[in-house]
N, C-alpha and C positions, 0 to 999 in steps of 0.2 A: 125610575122607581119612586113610590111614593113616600113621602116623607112618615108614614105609618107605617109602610111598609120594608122589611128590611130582609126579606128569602129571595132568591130567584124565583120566577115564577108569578111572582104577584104583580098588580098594575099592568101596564103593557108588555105584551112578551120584546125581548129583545130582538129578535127578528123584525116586529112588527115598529117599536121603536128605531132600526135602520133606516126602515122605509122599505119594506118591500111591498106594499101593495096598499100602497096609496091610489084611487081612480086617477087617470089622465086627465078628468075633467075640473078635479079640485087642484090639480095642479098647476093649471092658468087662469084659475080665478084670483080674484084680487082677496088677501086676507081679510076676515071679518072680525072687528073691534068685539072682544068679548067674547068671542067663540075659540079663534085662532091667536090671538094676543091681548093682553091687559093692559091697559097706559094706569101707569101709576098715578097714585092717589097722592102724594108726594115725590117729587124728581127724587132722585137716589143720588150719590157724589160720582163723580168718575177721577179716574187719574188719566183720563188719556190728555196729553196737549193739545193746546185752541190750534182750532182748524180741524182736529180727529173728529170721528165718529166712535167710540168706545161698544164693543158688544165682550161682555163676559159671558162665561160657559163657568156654569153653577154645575162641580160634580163630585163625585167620592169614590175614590178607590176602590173599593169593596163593592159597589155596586155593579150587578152583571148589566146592565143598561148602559152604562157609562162606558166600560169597556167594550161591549159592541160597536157604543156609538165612536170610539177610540179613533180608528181607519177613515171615516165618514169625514170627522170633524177637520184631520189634518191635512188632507185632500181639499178642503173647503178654505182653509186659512193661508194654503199656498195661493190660494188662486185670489185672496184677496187687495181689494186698491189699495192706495198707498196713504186712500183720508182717511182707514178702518184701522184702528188699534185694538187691537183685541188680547185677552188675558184672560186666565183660568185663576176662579174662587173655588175652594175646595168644603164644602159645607161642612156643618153640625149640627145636624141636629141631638145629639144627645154628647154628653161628655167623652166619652167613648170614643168619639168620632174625630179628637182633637189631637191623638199620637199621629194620624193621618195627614192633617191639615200642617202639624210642624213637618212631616217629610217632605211634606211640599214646597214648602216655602224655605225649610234649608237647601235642601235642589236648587231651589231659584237662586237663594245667596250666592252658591257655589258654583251657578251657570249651569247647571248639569241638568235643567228641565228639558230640552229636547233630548238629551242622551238617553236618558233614563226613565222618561214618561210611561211612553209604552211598556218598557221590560217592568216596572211596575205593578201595572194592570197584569201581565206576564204571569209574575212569580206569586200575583193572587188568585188569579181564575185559570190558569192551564195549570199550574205547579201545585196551588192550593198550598201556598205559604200564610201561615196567617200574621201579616204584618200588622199588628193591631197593638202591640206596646215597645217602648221605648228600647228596650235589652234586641228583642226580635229584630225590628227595624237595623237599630246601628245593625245587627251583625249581618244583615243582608246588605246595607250597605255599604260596610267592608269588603262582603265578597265583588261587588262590583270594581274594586279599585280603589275608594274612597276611603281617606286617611280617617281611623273612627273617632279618634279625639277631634281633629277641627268637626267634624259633622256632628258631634254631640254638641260643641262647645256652640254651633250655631242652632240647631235642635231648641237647645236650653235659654237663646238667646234673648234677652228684653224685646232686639227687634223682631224675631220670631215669633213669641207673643204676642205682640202687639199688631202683627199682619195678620195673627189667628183671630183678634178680637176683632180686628177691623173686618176680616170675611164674615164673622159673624151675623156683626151689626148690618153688612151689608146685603145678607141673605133675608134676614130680617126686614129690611126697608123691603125689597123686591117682593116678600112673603113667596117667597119659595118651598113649596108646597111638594117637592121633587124633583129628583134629579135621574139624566142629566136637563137642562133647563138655559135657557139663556136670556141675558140682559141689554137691553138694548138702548145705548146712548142716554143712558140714567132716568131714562122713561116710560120704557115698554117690559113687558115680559112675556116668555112665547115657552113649550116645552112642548116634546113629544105625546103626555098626558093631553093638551089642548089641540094639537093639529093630529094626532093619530100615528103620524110618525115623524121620527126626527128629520129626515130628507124634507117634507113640507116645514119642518119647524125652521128651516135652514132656507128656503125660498122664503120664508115667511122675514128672514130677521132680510135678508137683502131687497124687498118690497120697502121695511122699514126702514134701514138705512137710507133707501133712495128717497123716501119722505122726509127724513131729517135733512136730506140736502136740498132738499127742497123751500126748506123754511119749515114745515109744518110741523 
């Protein structure tokens, strides 16, 4: 979804963002610099450790692109090496977008990002929950099992914040134009808008990982 864009429907359909009808023939070609990915204008930070390869998955809850691409993505990160770290930034573009970004990253405090990822995406696009403020959230969270005083007390937290300003900043350096979208080894940038659909944008980041081990 584009970053202008914030309905179903707009930018790429989500079907087409999956991948379903990408040619066979762009699918063995080699990525094209500028077409298919962007090499940063400035490297971007990573957290992964020396000797990793870091690719992040720039994405937002509320978007129906992102939850399609849900299934796609975690299928892919199972089957990843052991040089590839990989980690999910949860964008903003607009302030609004930041009650999101803290359920995220309290999740992760609390270890609960794989429990809970998907049923997320869940309770916003089949359930049509609208998890989009503070009171909303904790109470769904509650219903999950989660004790709601420590999830708010992490919610509200300095470090919480400050992983929200750090996604920011770092959606910012990548110029993240949409989502979903991915980062690659604090140098590239690739997303379903530039390759047509996410399955190519997903060859495209493992083309590039294998150049960064390459030295290039």
């Amino acid at each position: 979804m584009k970053r202008r864009d914030f309905s179903a429907g707009l930018a790429l359909s989500a079907t087409a963002l999956a991948g379903a009808s990408l040619p066979a023939h762009a699918q063995g070609k080699a990525p094209e610099e500028g077409t298919e990915y962007l090499t940063l204008d400035k490297r971007a930070p990573v957290e992964a450790a020396a000797g990793k390869i870091e690719v992040v998955e720039f994405f937002w809850y509320s978007c129906p692109h992102c939850n399609a691409f849900e299934p796609r993505l975690e299928s892919w990160v199972k089957g990843l090496a052991k040089d590839i770290s990989f980690r999910r930034v949860p964008v903003a573009f607009r302030d609004d977008f930041v009650p999101q970004q803290r359920l995220f990253y309290a999740l992760e405090a609390m270890g609960k990002v794989d429990e809970l990822q998907a049923k997320v995406f869940y309770a916003i696009h089949v359930e049509h929950q609208n998890l989009v403020t503070q009171d909303v959230i904790a109470g769904w969270v509650q219903k999950q099992g989660i004790d709601r005083a420590k999830f708010l007390d992490l919610y509200n937290s300095f470090s919480v914040s400050s992983k929200a300003t750090k996604a920011k900043q770092l959606q910012d350096i990548y110029k993240v134009d949409g989502v979903p979208s991915l980062g690659i080894a604090g140098r590239y940038f690739t997303s379903g808008s530039l390759t047509q659909t996410m399955d190519r944008a997903l060859q495209v980041v493992d083309y590039l990982v294998a150049e960064v081990r390459k030295g290039k």
